[in-house]
N, C-alpha and C positions, 0 to 999 in steps of 0.2 A: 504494500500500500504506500510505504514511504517513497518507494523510486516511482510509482505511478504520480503521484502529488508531483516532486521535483518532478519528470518530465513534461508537467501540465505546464509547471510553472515557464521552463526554461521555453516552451512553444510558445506561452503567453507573451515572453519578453522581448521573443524576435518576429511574431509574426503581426503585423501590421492590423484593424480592424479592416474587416469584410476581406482579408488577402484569402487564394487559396492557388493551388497550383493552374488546375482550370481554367479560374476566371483570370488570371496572369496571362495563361499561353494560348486560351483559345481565340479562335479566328472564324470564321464565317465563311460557306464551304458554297454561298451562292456564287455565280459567274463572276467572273472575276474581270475587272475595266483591264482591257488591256487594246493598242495598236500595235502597228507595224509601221517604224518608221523607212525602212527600206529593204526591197527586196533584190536579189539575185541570183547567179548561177556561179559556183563557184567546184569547179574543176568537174567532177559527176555526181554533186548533190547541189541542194538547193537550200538558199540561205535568209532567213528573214531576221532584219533586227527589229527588235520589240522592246515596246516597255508595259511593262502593268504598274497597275497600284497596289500598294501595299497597306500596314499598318502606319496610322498617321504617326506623326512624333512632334511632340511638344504643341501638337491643334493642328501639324503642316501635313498637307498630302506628301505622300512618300513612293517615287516613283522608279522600280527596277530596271534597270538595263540588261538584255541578253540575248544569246544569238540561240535562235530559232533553227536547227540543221536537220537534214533529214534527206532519205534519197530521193530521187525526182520519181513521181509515178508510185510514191510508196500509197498503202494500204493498211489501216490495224496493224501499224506494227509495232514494236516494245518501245518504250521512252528509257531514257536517262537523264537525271535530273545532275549534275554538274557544277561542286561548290566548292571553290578554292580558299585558300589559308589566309592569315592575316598578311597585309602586301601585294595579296593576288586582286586579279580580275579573269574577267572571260577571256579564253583565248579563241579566234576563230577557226587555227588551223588545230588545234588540238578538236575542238566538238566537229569537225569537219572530220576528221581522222578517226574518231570513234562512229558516227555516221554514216560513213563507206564500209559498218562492219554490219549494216542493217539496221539500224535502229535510229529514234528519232533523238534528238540531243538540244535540251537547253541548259547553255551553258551561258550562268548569270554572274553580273558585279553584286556582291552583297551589299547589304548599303551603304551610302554614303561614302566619304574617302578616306584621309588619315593618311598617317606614316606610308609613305612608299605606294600610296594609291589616288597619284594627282591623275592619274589616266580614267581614275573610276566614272562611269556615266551615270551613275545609278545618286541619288538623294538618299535623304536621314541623316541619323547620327554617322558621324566618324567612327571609323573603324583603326581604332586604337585601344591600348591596354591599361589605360584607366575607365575607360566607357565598356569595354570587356569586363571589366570585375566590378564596376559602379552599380553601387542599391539605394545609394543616395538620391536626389529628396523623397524619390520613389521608384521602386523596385521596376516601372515599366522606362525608364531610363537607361536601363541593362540593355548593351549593344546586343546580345544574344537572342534577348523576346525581339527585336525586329529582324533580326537574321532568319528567326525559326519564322517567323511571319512569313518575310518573303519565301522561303521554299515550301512554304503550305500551300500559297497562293500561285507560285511554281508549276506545284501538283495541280492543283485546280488549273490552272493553263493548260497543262498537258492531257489534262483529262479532256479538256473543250476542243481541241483540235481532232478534223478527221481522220489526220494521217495516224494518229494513234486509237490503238489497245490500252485501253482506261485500267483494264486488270490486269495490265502489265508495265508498270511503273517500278524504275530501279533511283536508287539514289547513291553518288559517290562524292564523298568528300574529304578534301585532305583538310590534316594540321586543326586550325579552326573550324576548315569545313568539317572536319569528320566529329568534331565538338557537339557541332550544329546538326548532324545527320544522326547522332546518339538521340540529341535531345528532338528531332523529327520523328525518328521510327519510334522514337517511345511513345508518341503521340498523334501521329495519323494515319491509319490503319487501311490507308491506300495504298502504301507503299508494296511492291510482291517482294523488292528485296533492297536490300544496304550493304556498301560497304565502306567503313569505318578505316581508315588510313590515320594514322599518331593520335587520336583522338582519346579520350578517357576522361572517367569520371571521376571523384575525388581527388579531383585537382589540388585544395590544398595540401593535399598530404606528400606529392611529389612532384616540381613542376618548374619550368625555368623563372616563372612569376612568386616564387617562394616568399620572396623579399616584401613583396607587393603586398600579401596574403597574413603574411605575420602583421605588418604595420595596421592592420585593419583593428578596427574597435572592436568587441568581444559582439557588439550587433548586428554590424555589417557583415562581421561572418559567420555569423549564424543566419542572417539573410541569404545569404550567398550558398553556405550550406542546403537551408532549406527548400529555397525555391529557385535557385539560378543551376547551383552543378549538374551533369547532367547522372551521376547516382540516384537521382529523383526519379530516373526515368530508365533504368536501365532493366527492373524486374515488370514494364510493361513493352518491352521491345518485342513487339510479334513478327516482324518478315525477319526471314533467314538474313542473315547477318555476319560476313566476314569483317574481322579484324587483323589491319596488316601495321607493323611496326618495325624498324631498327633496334637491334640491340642493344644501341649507343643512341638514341633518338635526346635529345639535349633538351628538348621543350613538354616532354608528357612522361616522367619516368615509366620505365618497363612496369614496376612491383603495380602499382597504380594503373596501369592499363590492362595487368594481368588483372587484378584483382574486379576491375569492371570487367572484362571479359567473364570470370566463373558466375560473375551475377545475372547473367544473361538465359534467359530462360528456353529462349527460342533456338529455332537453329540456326547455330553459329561456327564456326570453323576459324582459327588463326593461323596465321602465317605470321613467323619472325625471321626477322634477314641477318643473317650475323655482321657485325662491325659496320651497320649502317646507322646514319645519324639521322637527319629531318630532311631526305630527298628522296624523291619519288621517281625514280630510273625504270628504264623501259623495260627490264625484265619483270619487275612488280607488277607494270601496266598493263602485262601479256598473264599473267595470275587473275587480273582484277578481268581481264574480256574473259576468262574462260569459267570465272563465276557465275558474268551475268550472263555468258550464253547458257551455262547450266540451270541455271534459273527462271531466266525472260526466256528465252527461248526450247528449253527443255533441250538440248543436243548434250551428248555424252552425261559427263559422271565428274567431281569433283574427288579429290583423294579422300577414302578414308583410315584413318589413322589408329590404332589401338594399344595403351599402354600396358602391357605385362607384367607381373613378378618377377623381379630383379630375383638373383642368385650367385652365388660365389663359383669361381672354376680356376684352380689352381691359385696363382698370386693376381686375379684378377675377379673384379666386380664386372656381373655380364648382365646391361638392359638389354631388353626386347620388345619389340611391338611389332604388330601385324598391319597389315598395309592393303587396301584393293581397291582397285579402281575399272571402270569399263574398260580405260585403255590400260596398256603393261604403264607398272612403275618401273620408272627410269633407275630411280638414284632414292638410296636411303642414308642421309648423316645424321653421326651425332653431332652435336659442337658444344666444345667448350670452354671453360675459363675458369682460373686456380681463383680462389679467394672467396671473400664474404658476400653477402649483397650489399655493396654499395661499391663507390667510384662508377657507376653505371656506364658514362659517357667515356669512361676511358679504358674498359675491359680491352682485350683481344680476346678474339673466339677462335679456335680452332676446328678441322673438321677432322673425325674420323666416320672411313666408311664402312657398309655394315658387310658381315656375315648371313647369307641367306644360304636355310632349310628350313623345307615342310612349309613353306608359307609364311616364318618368321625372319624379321631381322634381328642379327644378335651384334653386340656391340662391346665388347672387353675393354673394360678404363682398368689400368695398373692400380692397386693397391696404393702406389708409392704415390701415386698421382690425388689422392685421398689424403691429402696432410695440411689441417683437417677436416677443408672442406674443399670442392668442386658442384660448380654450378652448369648445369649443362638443358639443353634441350635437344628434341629428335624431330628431324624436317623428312619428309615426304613429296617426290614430283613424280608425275605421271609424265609420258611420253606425248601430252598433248598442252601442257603447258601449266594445268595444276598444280597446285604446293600445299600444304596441308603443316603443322609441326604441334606440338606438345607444349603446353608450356614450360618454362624456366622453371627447375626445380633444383633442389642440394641431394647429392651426393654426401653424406656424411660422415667420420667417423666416430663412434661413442663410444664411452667408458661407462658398460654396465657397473651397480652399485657392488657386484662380488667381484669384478675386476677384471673383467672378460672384456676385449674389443670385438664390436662388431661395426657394421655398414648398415646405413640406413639413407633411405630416399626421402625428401622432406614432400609436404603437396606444396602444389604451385608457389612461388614467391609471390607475397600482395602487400608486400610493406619493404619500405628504403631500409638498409641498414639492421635487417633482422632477417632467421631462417625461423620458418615455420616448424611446429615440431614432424617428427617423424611418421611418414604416411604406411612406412612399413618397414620393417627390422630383417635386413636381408639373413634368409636361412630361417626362416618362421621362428624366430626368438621369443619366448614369453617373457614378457614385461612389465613388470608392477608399474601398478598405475603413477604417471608424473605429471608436474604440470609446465613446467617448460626445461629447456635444453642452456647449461650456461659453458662456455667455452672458455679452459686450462687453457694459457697462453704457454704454459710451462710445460706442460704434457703435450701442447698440439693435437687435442680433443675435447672432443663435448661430452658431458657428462648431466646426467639425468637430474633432477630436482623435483622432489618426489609430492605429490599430496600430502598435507599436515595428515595424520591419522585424527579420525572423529573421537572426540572427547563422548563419552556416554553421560548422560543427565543421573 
């Protein structure tokens, strides 16, 4: 009763009268005002620039800029909805480029400008990182509520046009865009699919905006908490949903993007790129077409992945997962990196490749390589351009309380600067119950810390 009281109280102090998530982020799903300011033919599709209106800001109409792409003489065919990072805008030959893969493409300025976005056409607020984290004087002031605005309103274009399949709408967004496409799929249930490139939720818990995040009043970020990050909306994400990241990504820490990924209830799939930071290279790109052609278009199969019991074999710890896909799998790594979790942006990854029978890939990490931790994940490609991998998990070594060592796999990493405890004790060990894991610098292992034993009344 006592923590129900306190959590009444603490919602009472940060959440505003008549606020609720809803009434914040919803929008109006009638036609949507929208022209064409100029149309053409650009190489073998066909190209309309448009603006629609959006959500007002501060009492002023708020007007999108974007390119309208699509092939000439198409028919019902799938949409892509196309929303870049903070700095970006539309590009034309990129939603031209995706367009010639069959599908129809708007690709929009978010709104307004800001830092490094004098080129933007699009009105509203600036697109900058005090208006990205702002709850002040009021919460609909958050650069993000008119970002998710326009690509609601996006969808609602895309739907009113003939050349598309209204129940075939995809959405991809990088950096901030993929920020913004969290916090869409969690909330417009048009979408058939998403995918999420550096985006995450629990932002302040890891993020290159750290500094930003701390300085805030104890209200603003519990404003920010409650109704802006997009963890508010990640246990209502319904279309299947890829997440792709760098393992070195500088602006969305890994723990914190994993950690939104297992919150996800829908289907979902991740990809991680070893030793990659905040850029989105054309191999990623050729991942992201073979999503939505799986998806918007039903053709082939995406990888799937399956993690096994770990087990010991000679001086070596040996994972395994199983692997299938429509087409043959190409290539199975592991990859890894010696240390703790943190320094995130300055690991090196390494790859080892797998051992296959019977349908498994087996993967032997040296013992010695376990001192006394390794962090590792298993990636997945098919032979048609899928990638699929596991999350980032610890390799461990522990110091049972009788003084036995053994090897333990931690579950996924979801916090900077901490392993998780043990998701399984390789060689079926039985374990008295603990409650977390503290690390001998002296011994170079981890050692159990047990549950207080219950006092009887």
């Amino acid at each position: 009763m006592r923590f129900v009281l306190i959590a009444i109280i603490l919602t009472t102090l940060v959440t505003p009268p008549g606020a609720s998530l809803k009434k914040l982020w919803d929008i109006p799903f009638n036609n949507v005002n929208a022209k064409t300011v100029r149309a053409y033919s650009y190489d073998s599709v066909q190209v309309e620039e448009i603006k629609y209106r959006s959500r007002d800001y501060k009492g002023t109409p708020v007007w999108i800029f974007g390119y309208y792409v699509y092939p000439k003489r198409a028919k019902k065919i799938p949409a892509i909805l196309l929303v870049h990072g903070g700095g970006g805008s539309a590009h034309l030959s990129r939603a031209a480029n995706w367009a010639r893969r069959g599908y129809a493409v708007l690709a929009i300025d978010l709104p307004g400008k800001g830092q490094q976005r004098a080129s933007s056409r699009s009105t509203g607020p600036d697109m900058s990182v005090p208006v990205l984290l702002r709850t002040k004087p009021d919460l609909t002031y958050n650069y993000l509520v008119h970002a998710v605005a326009a690509t609601r309103n996006a969808i609602t274009y895309l739907s009113q046009r003939e050349e598309v399949d209204s129940q075939r709408i995809g959405m991809v967004g990088l950096s901030w865009g993929g920020v913004i496409t969290l916090l869409t799929n969690g909330q417009d249930k048009r979408l058939k699919t998403a995918v999420n490139v550096f985006g995450a939720g629990y932002i302040p818990e890891g993020c290159t905006w750290q500094d930003r995040f701390k300085a805030m009043s104890k209200e603003e970020l519990g404003l920010w908490n409650s109704f802006i990050d997009p963890k508010n909306f990640l246990e209502t994400q319904h279309a299947p949903i890829l997440f792709i990241t760098g393992t070195n990504d500088h602006c969305y820490y890994l723990p914190t993007f994993q950690k939104s990924y297992e919150e996800v209830p829908a289907t979902k799939k991740i990809y991680l790129v070893p030793n990659l930071r905040h850029r989105f290279l054309a191999d990623t790109q050729r991942v992201v077409w073979r999503w939505l052609d799986n998806k918007l278009k039903s053709t082939g199969s995406f990888p799937e992945i399956g993690f096994r019991p770990a087990f010991k074999k000679d001086d070596k710890v040996v994972l395994a997962v199983t692997a299938k896909a429509n087409s043959s799998i190409r290539r199975a790594t592991l990859y890894y990196t010696k240390g703790q979790p943190s320094g995130w942006t300055k690991k090196a990854w390494k790859g080892i490749d797998a051992y296959y029978e019977d349908g498994i890939y087996y993967f032997g990490v040296p013992e010695i390589m376990i001192n006394p931790d390794t962090l590792f994940f298993i990636t997945v490609k098919d032979d048609k351009g899928g990638a699929t991998s596991i999350p980032i998990r610890s390799l461990l070594k522990v110091k049972l309380p009788n003084g036995k060592i053994v090897y333990s796999v931690s579950s996924p990493i979801e916090q900077i600067y901490k392993n998780p405890p043990p998701f399984e004790f390789i060689g079926n060990e039985v374990i008295p119950r603990f409650k977390q894991l503290h690390l001998s610098k002296k011994e170079k292992v981890y050692k159990l810390i047990r549950y207080p034993k219950t006092k009887r009344l």
